[in-house]
C-alpha positions in Angstrom: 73.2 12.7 127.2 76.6 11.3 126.5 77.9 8.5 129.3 80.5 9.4 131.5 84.1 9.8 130.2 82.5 9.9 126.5 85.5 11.9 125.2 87.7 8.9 125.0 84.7 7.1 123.0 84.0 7.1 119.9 80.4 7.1 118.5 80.4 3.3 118.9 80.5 3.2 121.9 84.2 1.7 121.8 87.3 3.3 122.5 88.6 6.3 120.6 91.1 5.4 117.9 93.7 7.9 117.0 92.4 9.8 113.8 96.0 11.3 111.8 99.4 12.1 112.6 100.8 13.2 109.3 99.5 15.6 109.7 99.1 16.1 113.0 95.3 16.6 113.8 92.8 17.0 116.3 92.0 20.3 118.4 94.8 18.9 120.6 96.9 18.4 117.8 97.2 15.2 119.4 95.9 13.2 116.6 92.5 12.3 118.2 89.4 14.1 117.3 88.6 15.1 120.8 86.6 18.5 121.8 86.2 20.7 124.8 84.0 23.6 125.6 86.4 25.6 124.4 86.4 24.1 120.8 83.1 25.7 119.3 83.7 24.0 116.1 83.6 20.9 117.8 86.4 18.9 115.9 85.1 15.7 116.4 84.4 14.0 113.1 87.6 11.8 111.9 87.3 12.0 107.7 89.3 10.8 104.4 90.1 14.2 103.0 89.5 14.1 98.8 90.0 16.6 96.6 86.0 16.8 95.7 85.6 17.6 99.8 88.6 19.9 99.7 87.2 21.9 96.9 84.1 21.8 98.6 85.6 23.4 101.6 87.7 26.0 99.6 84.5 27.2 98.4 82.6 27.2 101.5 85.7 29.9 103.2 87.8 26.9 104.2 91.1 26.2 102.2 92.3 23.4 103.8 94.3 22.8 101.1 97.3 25.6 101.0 99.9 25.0 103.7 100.0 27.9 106.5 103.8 27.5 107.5 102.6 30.3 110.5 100.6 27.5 112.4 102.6 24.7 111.4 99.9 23.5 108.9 101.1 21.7 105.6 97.9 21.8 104.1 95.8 18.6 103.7 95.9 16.3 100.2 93.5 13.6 99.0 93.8 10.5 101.5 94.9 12.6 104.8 93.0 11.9 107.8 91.8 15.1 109.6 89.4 15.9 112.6 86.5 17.8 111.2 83.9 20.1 112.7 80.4 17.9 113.1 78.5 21.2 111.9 80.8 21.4 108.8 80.3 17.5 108.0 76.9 17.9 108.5 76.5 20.9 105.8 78.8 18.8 103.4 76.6 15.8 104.1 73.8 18.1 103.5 75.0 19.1 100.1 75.8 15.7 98.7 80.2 16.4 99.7 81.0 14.4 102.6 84.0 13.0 103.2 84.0 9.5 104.3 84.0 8.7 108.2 86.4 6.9 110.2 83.5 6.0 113.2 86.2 4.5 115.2 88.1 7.8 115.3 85.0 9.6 115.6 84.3 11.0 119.1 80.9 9.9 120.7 80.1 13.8 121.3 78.9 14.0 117.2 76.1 12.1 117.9 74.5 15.3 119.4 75.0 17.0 115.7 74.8 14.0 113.2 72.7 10.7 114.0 75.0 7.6 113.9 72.9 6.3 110.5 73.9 9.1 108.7 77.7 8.7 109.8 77.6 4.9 108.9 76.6 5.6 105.2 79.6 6.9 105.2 82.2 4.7 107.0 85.6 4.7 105.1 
């Protein structure tokens, strides 16, 4: 059960750092990979984007890649920082494509999808 206040940790138990700005991520498009119940994707996981993951997402139904000027997206590049779903992480993890992990701009909330060992194997 996560402590109280646990959205403004991050899966260290430490304060949430701020994930990406350029650009702008987070389902608050605030830049921090914080969730609510209303994020089912649970965008949570704070990764270094490379062009092995982003193929790896293209494939999987997820271009994250081509810019969608309609929702102010310019499309991610190798080396962009960008809030992740834990479910999605986990399935890359899963099939050897996972992205490295910034744990301190990780919210504590992933720990209920993806154990901290796993997620420390792959600190950036």
């Amino acid at each position: 059960m996560p402590p109280p206040q646990a959205e403004s940790l991050n899966v260290l138990g430490d304060p949430l750092q701020e994930c990406g700005c350029q650009p702008l991520t987070g389902w608050f498009r605030d830049g921090f990979c914080r969730s609510d119940a209303a994020d089912f994707g649970r965008h949570t996981v704070c990764c270094v984007v490379s062009e092995a993951f982003l193929s790896y997402s293209r494939a999987q139904g997820n271009d994250l890649s081509t810019p969608v000027p309609a929702h102010a997206f310019p499309g991610l590049r190798p080396g962009d920082h960008w809030c992740v779903c834990a479910a999605r992480w986990l399935e890359a993890y899963e099939d050897g494509m996972a992205p490295p992990v910034r744990l301190e701009a990780s919210a504590f909330s992933t720990l209920e999808v993806i154990p901290l060992e796993i997620l420390r194997r792959h600190a950036a």
